[in-house]
N, C-alpha and C positions, 0 to 999 in steps of 0.2 A: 671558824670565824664567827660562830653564833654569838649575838649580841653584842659581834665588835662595833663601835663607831665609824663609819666610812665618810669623810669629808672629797670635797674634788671640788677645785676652785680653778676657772677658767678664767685665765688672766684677760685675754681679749679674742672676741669671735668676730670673725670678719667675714663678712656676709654680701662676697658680692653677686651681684644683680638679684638681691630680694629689694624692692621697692622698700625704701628705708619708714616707711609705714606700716609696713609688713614684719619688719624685724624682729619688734617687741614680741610680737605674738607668737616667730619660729622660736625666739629663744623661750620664751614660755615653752612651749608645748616639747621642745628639748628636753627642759627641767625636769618638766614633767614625766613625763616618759624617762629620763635617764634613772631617777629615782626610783621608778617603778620594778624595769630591768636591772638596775643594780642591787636591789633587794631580793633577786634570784638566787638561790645558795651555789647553781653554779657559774653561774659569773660573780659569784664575790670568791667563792673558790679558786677562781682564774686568777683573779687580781692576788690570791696570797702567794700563786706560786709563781710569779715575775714581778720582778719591780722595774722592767725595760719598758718602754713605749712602744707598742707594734704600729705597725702600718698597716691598716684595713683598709681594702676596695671594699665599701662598701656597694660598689652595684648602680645601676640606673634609680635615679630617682626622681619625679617630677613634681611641680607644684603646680596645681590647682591656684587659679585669680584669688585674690582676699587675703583678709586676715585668716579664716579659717583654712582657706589653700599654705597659709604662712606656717598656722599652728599643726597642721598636720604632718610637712614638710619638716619640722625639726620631731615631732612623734617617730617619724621614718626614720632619720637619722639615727635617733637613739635606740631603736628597734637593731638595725644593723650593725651598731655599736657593738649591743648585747650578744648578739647571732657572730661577731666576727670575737669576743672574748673566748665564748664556750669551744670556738675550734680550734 
């Protein structure tokens, strides 16, 4: 998949109990991170060989107060994301 284009378009993320001041910044930091992990060759390798949607336990995860507790809380998310692709 070297040099394929990889698009992913999240129709709607529902975010309950992030303080809806917070949200902006988990979904940033999501973005952020999912981009980063999905430019991994082998989590885009994963993605070539299923076109099914798994279900990941992604594990405990907590948030820290703030926006920065927000943005790092969606970075974890997509760290987990990645970590439950490559298995």
């Amino acid at each position: 998949m070297s040099g394929a284009r990889l698009n992913i378009h999240i129709d709607r993320l529902v975010l309950r109990g992030i303080d809806p001041s917070d949200q902006q910044a988990f979904a940033n930091g999501l973005k952020t991170e999912l981009a980063r992990v999905l430019s991994d060759p082998q989590a885009r390798a994963a993605l070539a060989r299923t076109r099914r949607t798994p279900v990941m336990r992604l594990g405990k995860l907590t948030m820290q107060p703030g926006l920065g507790g927000a943005r790092d809380l969606g970075r974890g998310v997509a760290k987990a994301i990645g970590r439950g692709m490559k298995s």
